[in-house]
C-alpha positions in Angstrom: -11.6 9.1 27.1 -15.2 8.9 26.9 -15.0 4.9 27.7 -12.3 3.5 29.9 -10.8 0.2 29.3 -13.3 -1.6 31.8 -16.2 -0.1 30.8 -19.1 -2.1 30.7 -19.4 -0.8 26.7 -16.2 -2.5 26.4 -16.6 -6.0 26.9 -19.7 -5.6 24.4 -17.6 -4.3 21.7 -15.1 -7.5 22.3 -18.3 -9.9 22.1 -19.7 -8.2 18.8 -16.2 -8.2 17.1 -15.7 -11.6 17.7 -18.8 -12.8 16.8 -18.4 -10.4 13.7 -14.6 -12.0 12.9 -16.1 -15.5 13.2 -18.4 -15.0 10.9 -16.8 -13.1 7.3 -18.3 -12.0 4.9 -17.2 -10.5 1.3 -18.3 -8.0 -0.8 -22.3 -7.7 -1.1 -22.7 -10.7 0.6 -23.0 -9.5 4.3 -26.1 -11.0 4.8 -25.9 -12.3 8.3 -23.2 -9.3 8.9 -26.1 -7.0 8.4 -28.7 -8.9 10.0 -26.6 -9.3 13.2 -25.6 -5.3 13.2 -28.7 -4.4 12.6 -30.1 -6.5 15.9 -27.6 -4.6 17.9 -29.0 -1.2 16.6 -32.6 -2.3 17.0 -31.6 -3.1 20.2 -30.5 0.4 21.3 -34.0 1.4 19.8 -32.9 3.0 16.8 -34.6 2.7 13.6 -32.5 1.1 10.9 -32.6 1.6 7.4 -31.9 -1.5 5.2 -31.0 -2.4 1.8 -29.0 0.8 0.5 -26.4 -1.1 -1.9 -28.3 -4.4 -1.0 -26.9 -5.1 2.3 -25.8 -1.3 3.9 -27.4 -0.2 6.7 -27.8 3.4 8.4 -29.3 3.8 11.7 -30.5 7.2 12.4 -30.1 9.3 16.2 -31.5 12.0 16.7 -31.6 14.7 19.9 -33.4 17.9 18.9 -32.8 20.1 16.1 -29.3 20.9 15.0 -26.9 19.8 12.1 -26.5 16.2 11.0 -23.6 14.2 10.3 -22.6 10.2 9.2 -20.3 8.0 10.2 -19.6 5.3 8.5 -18.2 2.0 9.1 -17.3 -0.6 6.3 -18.5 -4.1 6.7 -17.0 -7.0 4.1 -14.0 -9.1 4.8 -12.1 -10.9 2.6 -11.1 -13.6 0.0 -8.2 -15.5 2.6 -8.1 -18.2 4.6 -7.4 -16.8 8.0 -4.4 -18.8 9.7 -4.1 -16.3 12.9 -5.2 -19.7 15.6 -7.6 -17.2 17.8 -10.4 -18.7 19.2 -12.6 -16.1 17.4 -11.4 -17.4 13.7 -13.3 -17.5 10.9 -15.6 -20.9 10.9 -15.6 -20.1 7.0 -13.1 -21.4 4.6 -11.2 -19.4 2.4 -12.9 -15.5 4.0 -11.6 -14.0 6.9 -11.7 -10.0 8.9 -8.1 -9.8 7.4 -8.8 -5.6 7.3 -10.6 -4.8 10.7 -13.8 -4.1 9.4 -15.2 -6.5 12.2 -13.0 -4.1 14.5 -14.6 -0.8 12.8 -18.3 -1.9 12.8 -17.6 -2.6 17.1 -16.3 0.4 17.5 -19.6 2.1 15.6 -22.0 -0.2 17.7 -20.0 1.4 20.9 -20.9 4.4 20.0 -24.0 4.1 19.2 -25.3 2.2 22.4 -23.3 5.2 24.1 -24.6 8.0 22.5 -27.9 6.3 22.8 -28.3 6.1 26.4 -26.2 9.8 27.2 -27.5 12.1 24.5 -25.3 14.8 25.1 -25.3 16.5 21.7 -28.0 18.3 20.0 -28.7 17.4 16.3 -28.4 14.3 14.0 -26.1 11.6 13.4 -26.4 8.7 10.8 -24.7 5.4 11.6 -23.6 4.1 8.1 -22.7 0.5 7.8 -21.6 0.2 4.4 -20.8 -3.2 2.6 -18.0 -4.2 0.1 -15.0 -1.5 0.7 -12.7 -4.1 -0.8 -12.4 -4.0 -4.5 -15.8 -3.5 -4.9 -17.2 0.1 -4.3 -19.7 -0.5 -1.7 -19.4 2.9 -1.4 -20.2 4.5 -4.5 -23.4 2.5 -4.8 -24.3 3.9 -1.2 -24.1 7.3 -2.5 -25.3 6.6 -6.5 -28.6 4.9 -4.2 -29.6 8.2 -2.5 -27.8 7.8 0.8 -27.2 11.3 1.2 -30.5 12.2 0.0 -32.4 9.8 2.0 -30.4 10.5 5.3 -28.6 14.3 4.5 -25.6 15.2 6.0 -23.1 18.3 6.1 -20.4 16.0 6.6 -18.9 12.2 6.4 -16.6 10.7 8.8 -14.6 7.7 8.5 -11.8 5.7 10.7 -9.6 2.6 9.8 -7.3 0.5 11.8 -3.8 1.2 11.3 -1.4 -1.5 12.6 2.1 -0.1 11.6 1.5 3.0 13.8 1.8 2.5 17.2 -1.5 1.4 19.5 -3.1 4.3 20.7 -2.0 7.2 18.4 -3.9 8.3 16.0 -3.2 10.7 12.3 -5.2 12.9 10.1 -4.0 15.7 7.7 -5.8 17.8 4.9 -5.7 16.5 1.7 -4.8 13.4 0.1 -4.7 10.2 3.1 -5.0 7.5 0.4 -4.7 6.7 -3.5 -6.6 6.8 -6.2 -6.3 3.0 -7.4 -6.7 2.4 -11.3 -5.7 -1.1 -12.9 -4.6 -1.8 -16.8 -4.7 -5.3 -18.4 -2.6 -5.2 -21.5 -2.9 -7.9 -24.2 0.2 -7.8 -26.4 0.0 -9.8 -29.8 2.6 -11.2 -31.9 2.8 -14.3 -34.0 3.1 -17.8 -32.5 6.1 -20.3 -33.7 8.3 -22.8 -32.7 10.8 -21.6 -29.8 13.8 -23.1 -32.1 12.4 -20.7 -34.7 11.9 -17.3 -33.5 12.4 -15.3 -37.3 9.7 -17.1 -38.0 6.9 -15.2 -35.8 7.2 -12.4 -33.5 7.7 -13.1 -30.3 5.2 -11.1 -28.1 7.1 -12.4 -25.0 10.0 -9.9 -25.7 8.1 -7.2 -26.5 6.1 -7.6 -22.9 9.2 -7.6 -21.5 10.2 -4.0 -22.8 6.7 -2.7 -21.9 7.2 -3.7 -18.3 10.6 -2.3 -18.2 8.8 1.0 -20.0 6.8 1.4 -17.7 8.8 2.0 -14.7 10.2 5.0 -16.2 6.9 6.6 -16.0 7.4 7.3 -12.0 10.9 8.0 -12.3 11.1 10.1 -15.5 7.9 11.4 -16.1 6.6 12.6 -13.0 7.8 15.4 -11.0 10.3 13.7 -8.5 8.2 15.6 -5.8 4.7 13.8 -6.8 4.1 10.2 -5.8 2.4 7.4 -8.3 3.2 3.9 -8.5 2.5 1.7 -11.3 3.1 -1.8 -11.0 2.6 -5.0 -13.1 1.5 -7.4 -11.1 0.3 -10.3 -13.7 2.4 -11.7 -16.5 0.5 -14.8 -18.4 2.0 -16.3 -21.4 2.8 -19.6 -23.1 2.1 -23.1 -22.0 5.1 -25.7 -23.1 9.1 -24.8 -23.1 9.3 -25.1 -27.2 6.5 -23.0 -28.1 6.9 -18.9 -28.6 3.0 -18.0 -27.9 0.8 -16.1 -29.7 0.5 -13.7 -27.4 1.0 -12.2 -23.7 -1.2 -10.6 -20.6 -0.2 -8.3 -18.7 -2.3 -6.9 -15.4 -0.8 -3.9 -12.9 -2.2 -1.5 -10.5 -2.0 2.5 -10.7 -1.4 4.5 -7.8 -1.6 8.5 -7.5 -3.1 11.0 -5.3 -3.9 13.9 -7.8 -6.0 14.0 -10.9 -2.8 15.6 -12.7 -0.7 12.8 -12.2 -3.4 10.4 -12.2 -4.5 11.7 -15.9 -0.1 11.6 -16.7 0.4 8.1 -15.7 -2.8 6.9 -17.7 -1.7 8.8 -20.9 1.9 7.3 -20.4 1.1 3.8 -20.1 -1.2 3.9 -23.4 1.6 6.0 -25.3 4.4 3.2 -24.2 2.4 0.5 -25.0 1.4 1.7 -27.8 5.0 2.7 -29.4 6.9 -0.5 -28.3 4.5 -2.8 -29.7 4.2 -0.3 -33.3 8.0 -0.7 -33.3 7.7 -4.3 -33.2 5.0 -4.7 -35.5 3.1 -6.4 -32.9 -0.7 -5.4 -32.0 -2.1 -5.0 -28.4 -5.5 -4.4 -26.8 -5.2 -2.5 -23.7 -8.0 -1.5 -21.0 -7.1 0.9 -18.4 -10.2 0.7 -15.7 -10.3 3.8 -13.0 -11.2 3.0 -9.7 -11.4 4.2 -6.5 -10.3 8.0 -6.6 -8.0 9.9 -4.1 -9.4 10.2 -0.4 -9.5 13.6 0.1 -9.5 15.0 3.6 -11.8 18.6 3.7 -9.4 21.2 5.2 -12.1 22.6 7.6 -13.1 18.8 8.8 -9.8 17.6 9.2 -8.7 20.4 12.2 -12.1 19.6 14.2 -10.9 15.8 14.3 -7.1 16.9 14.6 -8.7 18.6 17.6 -10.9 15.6 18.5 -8.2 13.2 18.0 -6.2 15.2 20.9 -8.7 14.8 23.2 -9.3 11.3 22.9 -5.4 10.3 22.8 -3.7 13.3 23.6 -1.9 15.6 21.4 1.2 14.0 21.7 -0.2 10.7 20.2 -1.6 12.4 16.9 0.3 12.6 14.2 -0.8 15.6 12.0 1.4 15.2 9.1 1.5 10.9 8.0 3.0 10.0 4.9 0.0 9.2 2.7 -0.9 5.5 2.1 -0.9 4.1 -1.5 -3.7 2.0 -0.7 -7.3 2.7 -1.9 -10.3 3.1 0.0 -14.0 3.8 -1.2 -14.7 5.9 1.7 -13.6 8.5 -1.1 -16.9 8.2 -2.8 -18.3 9.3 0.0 -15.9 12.6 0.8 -16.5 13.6 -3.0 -20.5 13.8 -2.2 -20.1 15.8 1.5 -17.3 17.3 3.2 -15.1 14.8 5.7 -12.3 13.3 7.3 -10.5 9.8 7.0 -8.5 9.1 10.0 -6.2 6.3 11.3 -6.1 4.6 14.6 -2.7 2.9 15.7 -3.2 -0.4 16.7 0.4 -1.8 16.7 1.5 -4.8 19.1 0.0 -7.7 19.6 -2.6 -8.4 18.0 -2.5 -5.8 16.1 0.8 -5.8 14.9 0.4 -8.6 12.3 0.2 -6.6 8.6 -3.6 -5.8 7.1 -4.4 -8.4 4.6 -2.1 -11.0 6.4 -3.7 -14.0 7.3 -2.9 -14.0 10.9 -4.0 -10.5 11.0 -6.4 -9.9 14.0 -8.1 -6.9 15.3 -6.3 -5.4 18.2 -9.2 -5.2 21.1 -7.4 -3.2 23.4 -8.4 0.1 21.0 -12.0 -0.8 20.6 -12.5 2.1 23.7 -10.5 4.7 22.0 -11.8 4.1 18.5 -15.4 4.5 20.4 -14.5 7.2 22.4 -13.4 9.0 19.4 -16.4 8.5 17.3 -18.0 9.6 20.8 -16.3 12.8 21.1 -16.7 13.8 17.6 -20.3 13.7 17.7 -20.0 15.7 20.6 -17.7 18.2 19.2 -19.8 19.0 16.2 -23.3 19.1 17.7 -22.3 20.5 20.7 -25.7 20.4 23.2 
């Protein structure tokens, strides 16, 4: 472990996270977020780069010539009102660090000041604080805005909090870690009338109801049993009164999948139910199906040297190397489709850490800020070994 629990590094990292989870801030707005990281960095005496995807930042350390790599840290917090009674809680209404991002930005900082002052490695490495990972695609702007042209790279690293697994362990694998995540909003139209009446129009409100039911067979008849998707309606807005059949009905869902195949199969299915139920109804519908974040990918060769690295910080017997893929989303994929990486997960169950991400008592546990550090630490060293 490259920092020990009472490391003077350590009670740093609990000051910046604090400060960071007092003060949330969402997507694109990280104003004082960025201003505040980027006093830390100056700090250390590293040059920082502002403004990539208005508010990212990327602090640049170099130590002779030799490869270059990024590590990236997301910034935003979001839309909740925090209700977790810390004395660190958000002093703004309705945002909170429901995700750890104030927790991965520390971690980054740690490093940094570490790396900084020890400079045992030999090459490059960009620290990339990126804004608006939730929803937003903070992400992809970096990269559509020249980030890996201004600041090149051979590879992308990235590292999340990960309260269900237990504090301390860590889990990386090859391949798919998280989902590609696609939304639909389906507007199904029929004919308004009275609710005492129903020949008289065509009730859209039954004919939503067969599309949601539809849809479900998509992920248990369509795909291969041994491929994973999910699609899920999670909106259903219709009607206003108890007497009135409406005119028509919304529908809203999220799309989960991990491959471009199924990806491609669930999209084609939902348009080709939709489509027939409301044809056999006689009813019309207006559909858009929006893709979002794709797939994180994990490169093969990346993911065994932090398999490896993950082993030295925690010890092999904490790293899982096989974890059941998550169907959340993360825009870190944006960045693994531009350069070679690895995603990874950091256990932080128990408490604090064992309240749920996006759960509004949900608070960073502090204990791993050291071994989150430490790996970050240990990668660098790893790759551009002195």
């Amino acid at each position: 472990m490259k920092i020990s629990q009472d490391h003077p590094l350590v009670s740093k990292m609990v000051q910046w996270r604090h400060h960071l989870h007092a003060h949330p801030e969402t997507a694109f707005e990280e104003v004082k977020t960025a201003d505040y990281v980027k006093t830390q960095l100056e700090s250390l005496g590293l040059k920082v780069h502002s403004g990539l995807a208005k508010t990212g930042l990327v602090a640049s350390l170099t130590n002779g010539d030799g490869p270059a790599i990024a590590l990236r840290a997301d910034m935003d917090a979001l839309d909740m009102t925090e209700c977790s009674n810390v004395p660190h809680s958000s002093r703004y209404d309705g945002k909170m660090h429901g995700c750890g991002h104030d927790g991965h930005m520390a971690m980054l900082l740690g490093a940094a000041a570490y790396l900084s002052e020890k400079r045992n490695f030999k090459g490059t490495v960009h620290f990339v604080f990126q804004p608006a990972e939730e929803n937003e695609g903070g992400g992809r702007v970096m990269v559509e805005e020249g980030l890996f042209d201004l600041f090149p790279a051979d590879a992308v690293f990235g590292m999340h909090n990960w309260p269900e697994m237990a504090a301390g362990t860590m889990a990386v694998k090859a391949g798919p870690l998280m989902a590609a995540c696609d939304t639909m909003d389906i507007r199904v139209i029929g004919k308004g009338c009275h609710g005492a009446m129903p020949h008289l129009g065509l009730d859209p409100v039954v004919v939503a109801s067969e599309i949601v039911l539809a849809l479900q067979s998509l992920t248990s008849r369509v795909l291969n049993p041994q491929d994973a998707g999910v699609v899920s309606v999670t909106q259903i807005h219709a009607g206003h009164t108890w007497n009135v059949i409406p005119n028509d009905v919304q529908l809203r869902g999220t799309i989960r999948s991990f491959t471009p195949e199924v990806r491609q199969t669930l999209e084609d299915g939902i348009r080709r139910i939709v489509k027939g139920i409301c044809e056999a109804h006689g009813a019309t519908f207006e559909l858009i199906y929006a893709k979002g974040y794709p797939a994180t990918l994990n490169d093969g060769q990346q993911s065994e040297i932090c398999a490896r690295v993950a082993a030295q910080t925690v010890g092999e017997e904490n790293v899982d190397l096989n974890p059941v893929p998550s169907m959340g989303a993360e825009d870190f994929s944006y960045m693994l489709e531009a350069k070679p990486g690895c995603y990874v997960w950091l256990g932080t169950g128990g408490e604090p850490g064992g309240c749920l991400l996006h759960n509004p008592g949900f608070d960073f546990n502090d204990r791993m800020l050291h071994v989150g550090a430490s790996y970050w630490i240990n990668l660098v060293e790893e790759i551009l070994k002195a």
